[in-house]
C-alpha positions in Angstrom: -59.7 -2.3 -56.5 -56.8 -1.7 -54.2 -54.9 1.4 -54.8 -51.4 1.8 -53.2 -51.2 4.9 -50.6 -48.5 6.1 -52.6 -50.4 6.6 -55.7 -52.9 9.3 -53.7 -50.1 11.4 -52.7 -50.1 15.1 -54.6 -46.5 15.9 -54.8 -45.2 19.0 -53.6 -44.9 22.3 -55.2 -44.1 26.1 -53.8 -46.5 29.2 -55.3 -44.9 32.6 -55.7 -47.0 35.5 -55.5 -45.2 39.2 -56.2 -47.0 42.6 -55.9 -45.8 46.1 -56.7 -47.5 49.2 -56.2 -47.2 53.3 -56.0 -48.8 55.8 -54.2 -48.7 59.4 -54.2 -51.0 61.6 -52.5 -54.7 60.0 -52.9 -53.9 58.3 -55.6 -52.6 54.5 -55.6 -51.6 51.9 -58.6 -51.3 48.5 -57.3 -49.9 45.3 -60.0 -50.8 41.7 -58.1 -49.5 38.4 -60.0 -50.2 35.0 -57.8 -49.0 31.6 -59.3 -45.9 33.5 -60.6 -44.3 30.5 -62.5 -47.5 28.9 -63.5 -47.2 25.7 -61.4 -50.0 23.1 -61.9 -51.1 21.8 -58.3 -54.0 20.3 -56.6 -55.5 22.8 -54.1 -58.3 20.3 -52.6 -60.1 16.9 -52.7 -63.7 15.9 -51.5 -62.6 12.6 -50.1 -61.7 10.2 -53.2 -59.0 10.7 -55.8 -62.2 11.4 -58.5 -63.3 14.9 -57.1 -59.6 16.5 -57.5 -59.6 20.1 -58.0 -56.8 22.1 -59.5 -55.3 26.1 -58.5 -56.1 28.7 -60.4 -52.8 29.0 -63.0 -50.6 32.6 -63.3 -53.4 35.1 -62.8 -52.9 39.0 -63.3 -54.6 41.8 -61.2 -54.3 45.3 -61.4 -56.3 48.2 -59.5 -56.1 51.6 -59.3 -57.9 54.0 -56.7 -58.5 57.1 -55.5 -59.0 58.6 -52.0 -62.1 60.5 -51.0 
């Protein structure tokens, strides 16, 4: 079946990733978000337009730590 180039094109898109943190002493308190405005996108194919593998959507991380 013929497929027109144009159809196998991923359209743009534009990711925002933010991150906010303290740190005071030893101690630190970090916030990380990536995918800030939950945009769906294709991060990678394997070749054919079957094996199409979407980004991870708004994800959340938070750590905290301490220095020894």
């Amino acid at each position: 079946m013929f497929v027109p180039k144009k159809c196998l094109s991923p359209a743009s898109y534009f990711l925002t990733e933010a991150a906010i943190f303290y740190k005071q002493d030893r101690f630190r308190a970090a916030v990380n978000v990536k995918n800030l405005f939950d945009v769906d996108y294709l991060e990678s194919s394997q070749g054919n337009r079957l094996n199409l593998y979407y980004g991870d959507p708004l994800t959340v991380q938070g750590t905290i730590s301490w220095e020894f």
